[in-house]
PLY file of the C-alpha trace (Angstrom):
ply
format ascii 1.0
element vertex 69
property float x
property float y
property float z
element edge 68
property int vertex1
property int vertex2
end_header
-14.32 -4.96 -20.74
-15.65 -8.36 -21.19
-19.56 -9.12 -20.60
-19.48 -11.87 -18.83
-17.85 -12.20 -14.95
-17.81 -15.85 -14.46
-14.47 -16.61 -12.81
-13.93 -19.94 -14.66
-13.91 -17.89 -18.26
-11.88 -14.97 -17.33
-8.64 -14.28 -17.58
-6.21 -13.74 -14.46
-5.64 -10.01 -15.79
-9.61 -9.75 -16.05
-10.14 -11.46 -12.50
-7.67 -8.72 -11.28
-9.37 -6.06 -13.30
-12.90 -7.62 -11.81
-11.82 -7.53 -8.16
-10.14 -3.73 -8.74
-13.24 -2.70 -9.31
-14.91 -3.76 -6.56
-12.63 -2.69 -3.86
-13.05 0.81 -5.83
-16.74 0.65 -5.95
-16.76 -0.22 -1.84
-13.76 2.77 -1.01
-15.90 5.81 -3.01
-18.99 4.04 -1.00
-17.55 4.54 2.17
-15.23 7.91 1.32
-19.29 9.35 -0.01
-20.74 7.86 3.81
-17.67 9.77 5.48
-18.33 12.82 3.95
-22.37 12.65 4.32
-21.63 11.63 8.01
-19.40 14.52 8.44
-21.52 17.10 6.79
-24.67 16.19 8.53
-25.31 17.62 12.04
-25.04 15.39 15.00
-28.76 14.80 16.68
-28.54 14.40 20.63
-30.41 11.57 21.81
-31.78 12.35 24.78
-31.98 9.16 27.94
-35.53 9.12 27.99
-35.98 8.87 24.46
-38.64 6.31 23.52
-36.65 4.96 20.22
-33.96 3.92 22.54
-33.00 -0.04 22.20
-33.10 -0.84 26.44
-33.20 -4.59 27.39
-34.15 -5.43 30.26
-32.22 -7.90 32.60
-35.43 -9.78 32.73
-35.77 -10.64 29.21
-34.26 -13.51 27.63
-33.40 -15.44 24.22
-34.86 -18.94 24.01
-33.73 -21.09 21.35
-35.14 -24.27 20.46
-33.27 -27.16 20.05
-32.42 -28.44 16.14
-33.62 -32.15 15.56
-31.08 -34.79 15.21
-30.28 -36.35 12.23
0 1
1 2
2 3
3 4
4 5
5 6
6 7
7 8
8 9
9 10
10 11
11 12
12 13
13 14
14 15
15 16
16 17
17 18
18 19
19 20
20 21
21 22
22 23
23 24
24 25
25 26
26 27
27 28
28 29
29 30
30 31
31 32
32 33
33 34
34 35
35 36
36 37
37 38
38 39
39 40
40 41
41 42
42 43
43 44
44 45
45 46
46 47
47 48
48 49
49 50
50 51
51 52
52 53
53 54
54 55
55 56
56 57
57 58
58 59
59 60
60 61
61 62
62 63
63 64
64 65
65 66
66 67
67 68
């Protein structure tokens, strides 16, 4: 395998090899987080739990303005 994984000084086979990898890397990622997901027994959240993310109606997101130029 070569060292380095600059683009520019690989070789399309090596590029291919490079991106192979990855997608590999990220499918045994999420296969592993399907089967710890599945494993691991579902919590009930309960309405009047505190951690709950509620917004109210009366809140709202103010954004200031980005000077021109």
């Amino acid at each position: 395998m070569n060292v380095t994984t600059d683009p520019e000084s690989m070789t399309p086979e090596e590029r291919r090899r490079e991106v192979a990898s990855i997608l590999a890397r990220g499918l045994l990622r999420r296969v592993c987080m399907n089967k710890t997901a599945a494993s691991s027994p579902q919590k009930e959240i309960s309405k009047e739990s505190k951690s709950d993310l509620d917004l109210s109606a009366e809140k709202r997101l103010h954004v200031a303005r980005r000077p021109a130029g």
